[in-house]
C-alpha positions in Angstrom: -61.2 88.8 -104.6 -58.9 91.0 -102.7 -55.6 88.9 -100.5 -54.9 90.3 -97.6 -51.6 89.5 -95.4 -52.2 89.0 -91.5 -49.6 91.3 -89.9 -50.1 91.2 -86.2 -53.5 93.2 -85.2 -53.7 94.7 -88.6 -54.1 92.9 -92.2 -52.5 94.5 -95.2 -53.9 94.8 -99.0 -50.5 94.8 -100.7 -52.0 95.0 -104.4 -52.9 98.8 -105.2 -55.9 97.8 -107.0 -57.3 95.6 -104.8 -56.7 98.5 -102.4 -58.4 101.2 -104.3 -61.5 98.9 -104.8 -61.9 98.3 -101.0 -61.6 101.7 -100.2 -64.0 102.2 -102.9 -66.4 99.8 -101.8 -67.3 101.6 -98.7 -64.2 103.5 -97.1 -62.5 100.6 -95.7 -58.8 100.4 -94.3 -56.5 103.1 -94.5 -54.1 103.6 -97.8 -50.4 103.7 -96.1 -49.2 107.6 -95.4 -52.4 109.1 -96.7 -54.1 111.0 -93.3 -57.2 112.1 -95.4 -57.6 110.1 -98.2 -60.0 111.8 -100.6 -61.1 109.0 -102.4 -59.6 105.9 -104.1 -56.9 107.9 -106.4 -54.5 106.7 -103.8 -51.0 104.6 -104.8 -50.1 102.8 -101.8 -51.7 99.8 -100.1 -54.4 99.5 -97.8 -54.7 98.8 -94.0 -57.3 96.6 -92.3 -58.4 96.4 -88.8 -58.7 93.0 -87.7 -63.1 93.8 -87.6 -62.7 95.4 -90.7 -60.7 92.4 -91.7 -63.3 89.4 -90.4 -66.5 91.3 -91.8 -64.5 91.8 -95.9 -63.6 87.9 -95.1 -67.6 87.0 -94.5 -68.9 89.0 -96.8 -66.8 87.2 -99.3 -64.6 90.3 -100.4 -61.3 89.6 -98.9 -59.4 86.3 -97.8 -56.4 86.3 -95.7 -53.0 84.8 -95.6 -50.4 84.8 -93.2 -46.7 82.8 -94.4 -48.3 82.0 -97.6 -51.0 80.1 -96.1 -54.8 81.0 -96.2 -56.4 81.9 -93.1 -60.2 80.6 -92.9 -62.7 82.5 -91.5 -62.8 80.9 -88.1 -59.4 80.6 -87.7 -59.6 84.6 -87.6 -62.4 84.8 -85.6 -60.8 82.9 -82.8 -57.6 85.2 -84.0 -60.0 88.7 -83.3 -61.0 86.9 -80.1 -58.1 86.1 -78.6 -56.4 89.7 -79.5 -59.0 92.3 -79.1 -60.7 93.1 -76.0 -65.0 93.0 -76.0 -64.0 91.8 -79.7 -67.8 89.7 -79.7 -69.7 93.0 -79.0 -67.6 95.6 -80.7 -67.7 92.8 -84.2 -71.5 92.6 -83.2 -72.3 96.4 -83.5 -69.7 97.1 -86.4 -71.6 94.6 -88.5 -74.9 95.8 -87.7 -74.2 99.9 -88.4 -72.2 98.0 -91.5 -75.5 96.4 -92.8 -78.0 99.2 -92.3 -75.6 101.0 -94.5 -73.2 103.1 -92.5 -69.3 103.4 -93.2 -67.9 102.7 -89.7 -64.4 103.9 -88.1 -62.1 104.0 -85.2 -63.3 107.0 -82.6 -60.4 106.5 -80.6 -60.1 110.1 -81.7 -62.6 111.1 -79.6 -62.7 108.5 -76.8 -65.3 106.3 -78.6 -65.4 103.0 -80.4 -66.4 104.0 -83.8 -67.3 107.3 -85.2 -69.9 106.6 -87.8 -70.8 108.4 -91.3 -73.5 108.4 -93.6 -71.8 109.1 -97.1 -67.9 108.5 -95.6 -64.8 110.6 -94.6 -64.0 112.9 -96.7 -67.7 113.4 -97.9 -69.5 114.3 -94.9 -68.6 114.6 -91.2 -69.5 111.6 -88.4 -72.5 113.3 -87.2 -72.7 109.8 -84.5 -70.0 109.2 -81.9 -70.8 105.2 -80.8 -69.7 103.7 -77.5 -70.4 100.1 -77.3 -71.5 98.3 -74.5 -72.5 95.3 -72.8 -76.2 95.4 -72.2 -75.9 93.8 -68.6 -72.7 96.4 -67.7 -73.6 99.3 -65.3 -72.1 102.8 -66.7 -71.4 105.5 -64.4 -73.7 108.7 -64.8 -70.9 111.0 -65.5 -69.2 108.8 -67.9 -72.3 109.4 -70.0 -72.0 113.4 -69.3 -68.6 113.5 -70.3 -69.2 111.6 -73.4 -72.3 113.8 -73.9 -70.3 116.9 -73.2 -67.6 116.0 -75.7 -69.7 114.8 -78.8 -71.5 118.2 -78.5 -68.5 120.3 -78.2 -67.2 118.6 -82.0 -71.3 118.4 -83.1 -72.0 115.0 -83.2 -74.6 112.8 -81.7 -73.4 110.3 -78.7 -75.4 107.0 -79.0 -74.5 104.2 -76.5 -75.0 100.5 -79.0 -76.2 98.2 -75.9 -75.5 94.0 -77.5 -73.9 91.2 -75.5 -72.3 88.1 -77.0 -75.3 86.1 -76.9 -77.3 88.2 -78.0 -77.8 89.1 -82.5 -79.4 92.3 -82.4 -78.4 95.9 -80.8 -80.3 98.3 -79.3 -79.1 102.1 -79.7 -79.8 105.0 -77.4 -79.2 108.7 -78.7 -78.5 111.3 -76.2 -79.3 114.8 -77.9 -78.0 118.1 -75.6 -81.6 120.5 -75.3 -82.3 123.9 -73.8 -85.6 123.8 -72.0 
């Protein structure tokens, strides 16, 4: 099993091989000074976000440490809680796209939560740009033009992932840009 060390709102794989087999595993974390890593022939270790972190911890594939001590599961759930904002939904929808088989990144990029890949980076292009939301929050109309706008201007498909805390499934709506 891979060790990871907690390092403020990222956790770093130090060992290179436990690095390459995360990475392997299904793109996740980002080998240190590699901007597009082309697989795992990489020599440098890995860095985890904190939701990438908590979903290799429950899926038994990573533990944690932090000063030598292990860091249980719920301890870094209340951790991800306490340091990310909307953590419960954005953990919610990056495990579900995680378990239908997607490879899941950051879309800060392009002003999204997660751009989302079928095969992975490097292999294919995110044809999905996802913004997360709460299902009771209102969004304003042009919020979802402009996100529309942009995700067609760099081909991919905008889908708004609707959850809430309480709830344990999502719902996804697609906007596609059509000439009547």
């Amino acid at each position: 099993m891979a060790k990871g060390l907690l390092v403020g709102l990222k956790v770093i794989v130090w060992d290179v091989e436990d690095s390459k087999k995360l990475f392997s595993k299904g793109f996740y974390g980002k080998p240190f000074g590699i901007r597009k890593p082309k697989g795992s022939d990489f020599k440098t270790p890995l860095e985890l976000s904190l939701i990438e972190a908590l979903y290799l911890v429950e899926k038994g594939e990573l533990e944690v440490y932090t000063n030598d001590r292990k860091v249980e599961y719920k301890e870094l759930l209340e951790y991800c809680e306490r340091n990310i904002p909307r953590f419960k939904i954005l953990y919610l929808v990056y495990k579900d796209l995680r378990e239908k088989g997607y490879i899941v990144r950051s879309g800060l990029k392009f002003g999204c939560d997660y751009a989302v890949y079928e095969l992975g980076p490097g292999l294919d292009h995110a044809p999905y740009l996802i913004h997360v939301l709460n299902i009771n929050e209102k969004i304003d109309p042009i919020e979802i033009v402009r996100a529309g706008r942009l995700s067609h201007s760099v081909r991919k498909r905008f889908i708004i992932a609707a959850t809430s805390p309480k709830m344990e499934e999502v719902r996804y709506i697609m906007f596609k840009w059509f000439k009547p």
